[in-house]
C-alpha positions as CSV (number, residue, x, y, z in Angstrom):
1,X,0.0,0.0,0.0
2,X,1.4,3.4,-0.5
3,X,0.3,6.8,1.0
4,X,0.4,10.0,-1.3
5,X,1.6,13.1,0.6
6,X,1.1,16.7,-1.5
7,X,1.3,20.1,-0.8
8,X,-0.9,22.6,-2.7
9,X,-1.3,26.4,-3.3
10,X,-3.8,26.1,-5.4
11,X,-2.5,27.0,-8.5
12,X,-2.8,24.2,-10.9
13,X,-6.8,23.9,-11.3
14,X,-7.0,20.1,-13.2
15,X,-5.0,19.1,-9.4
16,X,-8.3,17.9,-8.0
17,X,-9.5,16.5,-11.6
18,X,-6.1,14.3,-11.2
19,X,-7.1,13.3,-7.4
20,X,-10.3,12.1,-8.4
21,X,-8.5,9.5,-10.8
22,X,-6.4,8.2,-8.2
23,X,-8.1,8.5,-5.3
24,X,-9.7,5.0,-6.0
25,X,-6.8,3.0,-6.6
26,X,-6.8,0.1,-5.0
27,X,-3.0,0.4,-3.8
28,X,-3.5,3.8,-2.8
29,X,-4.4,3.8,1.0
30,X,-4.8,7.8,1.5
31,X,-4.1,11.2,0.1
32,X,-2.4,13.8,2.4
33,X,-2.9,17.2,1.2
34,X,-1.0,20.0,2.7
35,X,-3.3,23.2,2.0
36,X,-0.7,25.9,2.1
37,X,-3.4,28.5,0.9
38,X,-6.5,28.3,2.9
39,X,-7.7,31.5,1.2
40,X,-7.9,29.8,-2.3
41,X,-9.2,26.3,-1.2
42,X,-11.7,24.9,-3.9
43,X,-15.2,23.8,-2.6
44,X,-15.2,20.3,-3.8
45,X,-16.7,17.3,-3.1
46,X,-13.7,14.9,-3.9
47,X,-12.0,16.7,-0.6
48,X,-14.1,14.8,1.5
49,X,-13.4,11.7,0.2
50,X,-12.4,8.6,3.2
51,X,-9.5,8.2,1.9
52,X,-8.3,12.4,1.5
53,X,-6.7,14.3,4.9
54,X,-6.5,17.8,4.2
55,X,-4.2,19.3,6.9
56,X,-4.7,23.2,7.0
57,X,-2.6,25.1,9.9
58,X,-3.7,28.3,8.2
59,X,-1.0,29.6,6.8
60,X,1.3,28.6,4.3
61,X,4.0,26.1,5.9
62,X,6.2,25.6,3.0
63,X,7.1,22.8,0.8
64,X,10.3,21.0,2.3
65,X,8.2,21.3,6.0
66,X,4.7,20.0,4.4
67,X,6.6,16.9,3.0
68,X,7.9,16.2,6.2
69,X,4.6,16.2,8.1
70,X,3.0,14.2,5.0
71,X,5.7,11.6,6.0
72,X,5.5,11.3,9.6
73,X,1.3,11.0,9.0
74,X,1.8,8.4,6.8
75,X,0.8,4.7,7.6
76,X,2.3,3.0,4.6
77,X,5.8,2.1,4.3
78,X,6.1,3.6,0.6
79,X,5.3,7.1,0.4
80,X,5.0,8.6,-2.8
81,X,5.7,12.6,-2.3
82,X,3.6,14.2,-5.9
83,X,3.8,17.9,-7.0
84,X,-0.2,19.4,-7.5
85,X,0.9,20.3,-11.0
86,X,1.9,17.3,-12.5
87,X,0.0,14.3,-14.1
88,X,0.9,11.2,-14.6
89,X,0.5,7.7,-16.2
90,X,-1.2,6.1,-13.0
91,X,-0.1,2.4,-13.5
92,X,3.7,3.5,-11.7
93,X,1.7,2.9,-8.4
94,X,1.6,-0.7,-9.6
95,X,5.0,-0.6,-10.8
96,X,6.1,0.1,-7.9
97,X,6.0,-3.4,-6.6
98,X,8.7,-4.9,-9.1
99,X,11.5,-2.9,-7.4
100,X,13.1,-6.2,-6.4
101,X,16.0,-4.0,-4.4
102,X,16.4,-4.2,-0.5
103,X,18.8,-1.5,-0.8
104,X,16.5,0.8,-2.3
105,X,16.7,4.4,-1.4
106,X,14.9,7.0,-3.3
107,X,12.8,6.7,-6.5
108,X,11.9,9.8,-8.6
109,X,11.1,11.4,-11.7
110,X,13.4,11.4,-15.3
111,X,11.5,13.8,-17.2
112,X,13.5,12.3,-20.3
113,X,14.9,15.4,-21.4
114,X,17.5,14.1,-24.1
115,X,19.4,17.2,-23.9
116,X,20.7,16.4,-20.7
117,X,21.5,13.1,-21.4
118,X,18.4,11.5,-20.1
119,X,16.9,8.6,-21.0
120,X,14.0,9.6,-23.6
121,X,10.3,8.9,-23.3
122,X,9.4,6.3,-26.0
123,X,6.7,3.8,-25.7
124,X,6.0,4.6,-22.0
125,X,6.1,1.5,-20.5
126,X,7.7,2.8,-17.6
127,X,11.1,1.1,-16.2
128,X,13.4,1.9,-13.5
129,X,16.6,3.3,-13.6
130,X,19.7,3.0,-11.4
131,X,21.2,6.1,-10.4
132,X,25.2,6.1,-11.6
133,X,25.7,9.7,-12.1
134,X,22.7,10.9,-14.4
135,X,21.3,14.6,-14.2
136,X,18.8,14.2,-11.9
137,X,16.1,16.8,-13.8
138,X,12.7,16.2,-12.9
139,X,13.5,13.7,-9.9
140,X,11.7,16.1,-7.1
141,X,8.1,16.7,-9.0
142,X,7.5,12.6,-8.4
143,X,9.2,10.5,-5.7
144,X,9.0,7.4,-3.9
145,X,10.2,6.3,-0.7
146,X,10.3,4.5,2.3
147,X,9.1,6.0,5.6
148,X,12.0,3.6,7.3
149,X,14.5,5.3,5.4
150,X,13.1,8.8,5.7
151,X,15.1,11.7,7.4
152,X,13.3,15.0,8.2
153,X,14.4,17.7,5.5
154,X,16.7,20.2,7.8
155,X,14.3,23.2,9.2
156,X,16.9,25.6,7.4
157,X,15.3,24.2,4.0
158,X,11.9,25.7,3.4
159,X,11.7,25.7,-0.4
160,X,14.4,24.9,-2.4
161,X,17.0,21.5,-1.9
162,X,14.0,19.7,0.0
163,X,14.5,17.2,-3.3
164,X,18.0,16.9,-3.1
165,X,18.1,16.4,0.7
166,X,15.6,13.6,0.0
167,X,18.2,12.0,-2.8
168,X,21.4,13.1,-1.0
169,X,20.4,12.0,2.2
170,X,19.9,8.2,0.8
171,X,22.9,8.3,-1.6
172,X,25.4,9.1,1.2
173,X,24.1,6.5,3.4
174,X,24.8,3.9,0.5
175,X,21.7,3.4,-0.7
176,X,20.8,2.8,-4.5
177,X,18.4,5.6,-5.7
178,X,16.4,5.0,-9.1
179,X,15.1,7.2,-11.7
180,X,11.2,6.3,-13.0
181,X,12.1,6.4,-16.3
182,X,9.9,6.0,-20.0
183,X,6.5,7.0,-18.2
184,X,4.0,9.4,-20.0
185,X,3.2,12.7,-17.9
186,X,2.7,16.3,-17.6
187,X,4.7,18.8,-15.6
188,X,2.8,22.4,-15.9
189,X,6.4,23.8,-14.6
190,X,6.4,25.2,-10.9
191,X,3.4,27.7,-10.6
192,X,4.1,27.8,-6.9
193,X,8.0,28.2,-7.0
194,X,7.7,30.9,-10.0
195,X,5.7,33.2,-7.2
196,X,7.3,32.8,-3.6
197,X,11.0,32.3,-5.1
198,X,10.6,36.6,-5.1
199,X,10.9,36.5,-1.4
200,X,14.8,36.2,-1.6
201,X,15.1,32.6,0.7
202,X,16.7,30.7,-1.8
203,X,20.1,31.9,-2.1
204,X,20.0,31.4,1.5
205,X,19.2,27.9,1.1
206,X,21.1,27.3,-1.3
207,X,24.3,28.4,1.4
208,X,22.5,26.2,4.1
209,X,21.9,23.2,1.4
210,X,25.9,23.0,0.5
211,X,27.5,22.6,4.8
212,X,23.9,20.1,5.3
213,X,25.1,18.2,2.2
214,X,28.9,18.5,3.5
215,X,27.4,17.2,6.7
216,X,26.1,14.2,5.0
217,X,29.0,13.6,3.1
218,X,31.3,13.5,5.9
219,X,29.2,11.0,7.9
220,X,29.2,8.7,5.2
């Protein structure tokens, strides 16, 4: 079973079109949303759904904080962390299940951008890729992991490097991380980071991201 954990502003309106396709898969065992923007929250039926926790603290928490909390409520073992502006082909929650890898660490997104050297979306059959030293474009709109292996993103992160905490954090502690590779989908392309990126946090983070990632390194 596997628990979706999301954060939303809002911004993307077919986000709730996309819930109500998953909602009633049968490996899916509940939807965390994060609503990070009470004063925009849709009126919709599908948010009342058994399965659907919306947890509203009335303000807007942050990303790399809401993905944490969406991780510690989770039940499941897998959780699979979603951005609300991407779609995709829904049969990767049944995928899932031939990751025949003990050592597995993170899973995420290739977005099979060719110019970086990615592996190309053909036939969309969806496959998984080991991580050797591949850009990692994409990997932080669609992940997968395990809550045993989780560590709380560092409260210095807010919203930037929450993704590469997530990867880094599993690489340095010798874990094999895999790209989802060949699967159809749809990014609309950060509506949410294109807006609050203006506040001026993330050159701080981006400081903060490179002695947490030094930190990691070093205890490896």
């Amino acid at each position: 079973m596997i628990t979706i954990t999301v954060p939303t502003m809002w911004n993307f309106d077919p986000f709730l079109d996309f819930i109500s396709d998953i909602v009633d898969i049968d490996v899916i065992s509940k939807i965390i949303i994060i609503n990070n923007n009470r004063s925009k929250t849709p009126q919709k039926k599908i948010l009342e759904h058994k399965k659907i926790n919306v947890i509203d603290f009335g303000k807007n928490i942050y990303v790399n904080p809401a993905w944490n909390l969406g991780v510690k409520f989770s039940k499941t073992e897998w959780v699979c962390i979603m951005n609300d502006d991407l779609i995709f082909d829904t049969k990767i929650f049944y995928k899932l299940k031939y990751i025949d890898d003990p050592n597995v660490g993170s899973i995420g997104l290739n977005s099979g951008k060719v110019e970086y050297g990615q592996t190309p979306v053909t036939d969309g059959q969806i496959t998984f890729e080991p991580y050797v030293d591949q850009v990692c474009q994409g990997f932080g709109e669609l992940m997968f992991i395990k809550k045993s292996n989780w560590l709380d993103i560092p409260k210095e992160l807010l919203i930037a490097f929450g993704d590469n905490y997530i990867f880094d954090s599993h690489y340095f502690r010798g874990l094999q991380n895999y790209f989802i590779t060949n699967m159809f989908h749809f990014h609309a392309g950060s509506l949410t980071n294109n807006k609050i990126n203006n506040l001026g946090i993330y050159e701080q983070e981006k400081t903060a991201y490179q002695q947490i990632k030094n930190n990691l390194m070093n205890r490896s």
